[in-house]
Residue, then its C-alpha position, 0 to 999 in steps of 0.5 A: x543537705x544531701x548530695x541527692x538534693x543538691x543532685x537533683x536540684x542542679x538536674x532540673x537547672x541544666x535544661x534550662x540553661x540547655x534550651x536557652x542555648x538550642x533557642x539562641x542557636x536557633x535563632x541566629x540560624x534563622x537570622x542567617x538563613x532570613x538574611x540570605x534570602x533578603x540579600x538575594x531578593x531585588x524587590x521589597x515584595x519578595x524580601x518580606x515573607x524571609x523577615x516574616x518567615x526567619x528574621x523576625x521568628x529568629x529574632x524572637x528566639x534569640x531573646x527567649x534564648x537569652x532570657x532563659x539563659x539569665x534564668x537558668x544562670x540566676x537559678x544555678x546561683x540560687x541552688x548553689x547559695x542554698x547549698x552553701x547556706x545549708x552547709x553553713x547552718x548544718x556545721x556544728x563546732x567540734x566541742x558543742x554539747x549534743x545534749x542540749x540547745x547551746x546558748x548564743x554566745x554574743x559577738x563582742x562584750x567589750x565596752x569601749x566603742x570604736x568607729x571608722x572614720x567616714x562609717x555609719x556605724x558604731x561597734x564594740x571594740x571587740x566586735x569582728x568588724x573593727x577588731x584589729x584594725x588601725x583605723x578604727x577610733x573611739x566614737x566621739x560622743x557628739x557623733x552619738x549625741x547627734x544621731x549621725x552614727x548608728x549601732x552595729x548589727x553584730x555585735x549590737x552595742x548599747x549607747x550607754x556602754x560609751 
């Protein structure tokens, strides 16, 4: 991803997140000013054209404003989640061979399975998710029997490796 992209990507999210503040701005001066103009008005008939004309008006903005507000924040996110993902699908380890498409090296080849007591998955022992860790067990066989635990995604352990 290039600087440009990532440049005009967080321009088109920043008027968003502008407006969503002018609207919310907006709309509390216009609660204020309905306010005013109901706290000085004695009768009912006279009150009702400031809730028409600013309190409901101002109202109104301020939840546009805080929608585009979470928009513009869930956009900003959005753009910056791809930037990352871009990074991490451009990066290319210092030794890889420009030559050729490099073969996916598997995760973790051991056959010994471990699991974490109170888990849900079963894994290789050398898979990074339990790799190292003192609280990682063997997988007892009846766990595997009953169905109770299941492979891992990462390092996709095969029943028959126990």
């Amino acid at each position: 991803m290039t600087p440009m992209t990532r440049t005009a990507r967080l321009r088109s999210v920043h008027p968003v997140l502008w407006a969503g503040w002018a609207a919310l701005a907006a709309g509390a001066v216009l609660c204020v000013i309905g306010w005013y103009g109901v706290s000085g008005e004695r009768y009912t008939a006279r009150q009702l054209p400031y809730l028409a004309s600013c309190t409901v008006p101002g109202a109104a903005l301020i939840i546009a404003g805080s929608v585009l507000i979470a928009h513009g924040r869930g956009a900003l996110a959005g753009a910056r989640v791809e930037e990352l993902y871009g990074l991490l699908v451009a990066a290319e380890p210092a030794d890889a061979d420009v030559s050729g498409p490099a073969a996916a090296a598997p995760v973790a080849i051991s056959g010994e399975l471990r699991m974490v007591p109170g888990g849900t998955l079963w894994h290789r022992a050398d898979c990074p998710l339990v790799a190292g860790k003192p609280e990682a067990v063997p997988v007892d066989g009846r766990l595997l029997a009953t169905g109770d635990l299941g492979p891992c995604p990462i390092c996709e352990p095969d029943s028959a490796d126990d």
